[in-house]
C-alpha positions, -999 to +999 in steps of 0.1 A: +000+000+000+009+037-004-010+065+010-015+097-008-018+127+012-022+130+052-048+157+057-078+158+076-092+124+059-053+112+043-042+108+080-071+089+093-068+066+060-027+062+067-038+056+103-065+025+091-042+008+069-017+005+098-040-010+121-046-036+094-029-072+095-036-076+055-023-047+045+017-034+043+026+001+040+051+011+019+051+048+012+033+078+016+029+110-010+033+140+011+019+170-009+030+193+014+068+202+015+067+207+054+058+166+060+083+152+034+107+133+057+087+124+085+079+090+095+041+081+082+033+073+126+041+110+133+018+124+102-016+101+117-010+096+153+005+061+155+014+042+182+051+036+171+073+046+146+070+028+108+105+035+092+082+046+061+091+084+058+073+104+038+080+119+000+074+139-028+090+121-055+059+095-073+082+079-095+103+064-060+070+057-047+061+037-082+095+017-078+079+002-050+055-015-072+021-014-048-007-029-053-029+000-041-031+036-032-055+050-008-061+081-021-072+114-002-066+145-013-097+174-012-104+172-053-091+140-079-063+149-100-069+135-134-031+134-144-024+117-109-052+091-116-038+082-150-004+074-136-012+055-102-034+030-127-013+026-159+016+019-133-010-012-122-019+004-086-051+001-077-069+034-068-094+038-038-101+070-035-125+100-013-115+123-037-147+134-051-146+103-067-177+075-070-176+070-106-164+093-124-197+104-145-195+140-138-162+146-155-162+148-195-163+120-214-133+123-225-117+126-195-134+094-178-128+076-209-085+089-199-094+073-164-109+041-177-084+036-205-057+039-181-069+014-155-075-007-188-035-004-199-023-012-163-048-037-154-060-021-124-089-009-106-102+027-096-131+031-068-142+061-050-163+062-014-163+082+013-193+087+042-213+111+018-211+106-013-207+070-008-212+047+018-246+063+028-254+054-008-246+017-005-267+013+024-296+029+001-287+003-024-292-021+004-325-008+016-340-010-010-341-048-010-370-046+017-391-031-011-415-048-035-416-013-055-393+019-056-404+050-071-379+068-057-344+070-033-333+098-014-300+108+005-297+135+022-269+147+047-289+168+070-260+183+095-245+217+112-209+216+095-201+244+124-173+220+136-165+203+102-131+229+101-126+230+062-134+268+054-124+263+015-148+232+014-177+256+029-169+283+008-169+261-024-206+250-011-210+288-008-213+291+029-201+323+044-206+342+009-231+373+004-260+361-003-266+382-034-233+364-050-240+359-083-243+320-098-244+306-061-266+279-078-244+270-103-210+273-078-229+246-052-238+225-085-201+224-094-187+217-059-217+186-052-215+172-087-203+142-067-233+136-051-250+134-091-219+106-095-240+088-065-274+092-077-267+078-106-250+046-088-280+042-070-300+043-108-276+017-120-280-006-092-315-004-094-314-012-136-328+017-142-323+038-177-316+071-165-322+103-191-314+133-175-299+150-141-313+183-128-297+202-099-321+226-077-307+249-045-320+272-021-296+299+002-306+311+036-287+346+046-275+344+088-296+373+102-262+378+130-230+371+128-207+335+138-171+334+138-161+298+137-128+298+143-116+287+106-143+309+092-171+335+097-204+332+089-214+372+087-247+386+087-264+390+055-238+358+036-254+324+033-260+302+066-276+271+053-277+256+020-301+229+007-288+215-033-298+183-047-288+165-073-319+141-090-316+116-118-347+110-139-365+079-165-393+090-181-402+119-169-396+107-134-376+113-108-360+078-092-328+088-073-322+119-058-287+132-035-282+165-018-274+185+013-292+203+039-260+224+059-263+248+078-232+262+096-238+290+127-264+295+152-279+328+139-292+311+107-331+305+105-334+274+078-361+264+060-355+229+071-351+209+104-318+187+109-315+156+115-279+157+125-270+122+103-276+112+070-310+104+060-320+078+032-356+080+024-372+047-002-404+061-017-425+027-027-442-003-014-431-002+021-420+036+026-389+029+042-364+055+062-331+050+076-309+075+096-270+068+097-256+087+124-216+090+135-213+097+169-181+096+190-172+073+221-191+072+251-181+103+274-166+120+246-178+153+225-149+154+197-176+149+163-147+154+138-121+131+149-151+098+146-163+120+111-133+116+098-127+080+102-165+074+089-153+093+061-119+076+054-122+035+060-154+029+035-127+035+007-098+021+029-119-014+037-126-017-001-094-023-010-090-059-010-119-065-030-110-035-054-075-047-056-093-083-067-118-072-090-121-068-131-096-041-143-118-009-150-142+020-128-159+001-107-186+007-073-202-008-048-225-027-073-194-047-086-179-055-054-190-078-027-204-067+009-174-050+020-167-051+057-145-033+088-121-054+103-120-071+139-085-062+148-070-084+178 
């Protein structure tokens, strides 16, 4: 294994594969110059040192000849993609990654071809986008008709401390900014990536996607410590992302956020992530991450909830059909028991 950056979710990823008997760590890609040379325990909080020090320089960490890369950093890099698989390493990623289907076609087709060349396989999970979608997948089996699937993640992000992720989403921007819409349909587009998973696990023929969003302005002001929510700028979003047949709508994904306590949304949380099966039962779910018992620290559990869907995939990505694959094409994947 290699890891591929050690931020927020990199480092809880590094710290997984670690903890892992079937899995041997090898290198780690340190995009930052300031962790380059320091042992891979020190960059996630391990319990002894590794030996495996961190670098810069892909083509030494290539050399190795992995089998996989668990990869992690905010946005996919195309170029970075291409390389990992036509070198044969096999790619799980929480890059904004599911399938690939909101890049160009062309660009996919780069991905795909690449995996093709090196024999390898590329799959993309996280919390949400991702696993929250396979467990849709999964309700949907209690069902003897589905009209529709919903996922929402329905959550106060005040302690989620990514202030360029929020202020992609639009959070903390003036409300009057133009093409807000259009900027939250950008930065989500991964979420239409799991929508249409959830169509293709469920056969269905899917013709369009449509994207709809509503802003809420704070009425006072929140500083957050990483960022300010001001009065007047956006407090709570609500975007989805629906894929339709026909004239109707059968999967749906989106966000409800709001980030602050002087916001008024239009919408109650639910403080989890809420999968709603429109058919013959109704059925609901709500997938919650919650931190040990005695405990208040949300972000440190969030980002392990995040991290190990795509980390726990790997030995069934690294075994499956060269290609783009997703939760349809792999069996149930599991967490370890560790001894």
């Amino acid at each position: 294994m290699i890891q591929w950056t050690t931020g927020n979710i990199g480092s809880r990823a590094l710290h997984g594969i670690l903890t892992r008997h079937d899995m041997e760590l090898v290198g780690v890609y340190a995009h930052s110059p300031a962790k380059v040379g320091q042992d891979a325990a020190e960059l996630c909080g391990y319990r002894e040192p590794t030996g495996i020090l961190a670098t810069d320089d892909v083509s030494a960490l290539l050399a190795l000849r992995p089998d996989a890369c668990s990869y992690n950093p905010v946005w996919s890099n195309t170029d970075e993609l291409c390389r990992l698989l036509e070198a044969g390493v096999n790619v799980c990623s929480t890059a904004e990654w599911i399938n690939g289907r909101r890049l160009p076609a062309a660009e996919r087709d780069r991905v795909l071809k690449a995996a093709l060349r090196g024999r390898a396989s590329i799959f993309g999970s996280g919390a949400f986008p991702g696993l929250t979608h396979a467990l849709a997948i999964v309700g949907s089996a209690a069902c003897e008709r589905v009209d529709r699937i919903t996922v929402t993640e329905s959550v106060d992000c005040s302690l989620y401390a990514s202030g360029d992720t929020m202020s992609a989403m639009g959070l903390g921007r003036p409300a009057d900014t133009p093409d807000l819409e259009e900027n939250l349909r950008k930065a989500s587009e991964v979420c239409a990536e799991a929508a249409l998973m959830m169509a293709d696990a469920l056969g269905v023929q899917v013709d369009r996607m449509s994207f709809e969003a509503t802003f809420t302005p704070a009425h006072g002001d929140d500083d957050l410590g990483f960022m300010t929510i001001g009065k007047g700028t956006v407090g709570a979003i609500e975007g989805y992302h629906r894929a339709w047949s026909g004239g109707r709508n059968v999967t749906a994904s989106g966000v409800r956020w709001v980030m602050g306590s002087h916001t008024e949304a239009p919408f109650k949380l639910a403080h989890g992530h809420v999968i709603s099966i429109e058919g013959s039962p109704n059925y609901r779910l709500l997938a919650q991450c919650l931190p040990p018992r005695g405990t208040v620290d949300y972000m440190g559990p969030g980002m392990i909830y995040t991290a190990m869907p795509a980390v726990n995939a790997i030995p069934s990505v690294v075994a499956a059909e060269p290609g783009i694959v997703s939760y349809p094409d792999l069996p149930l994947v599991t967490g370890p028991v560790l001894g």
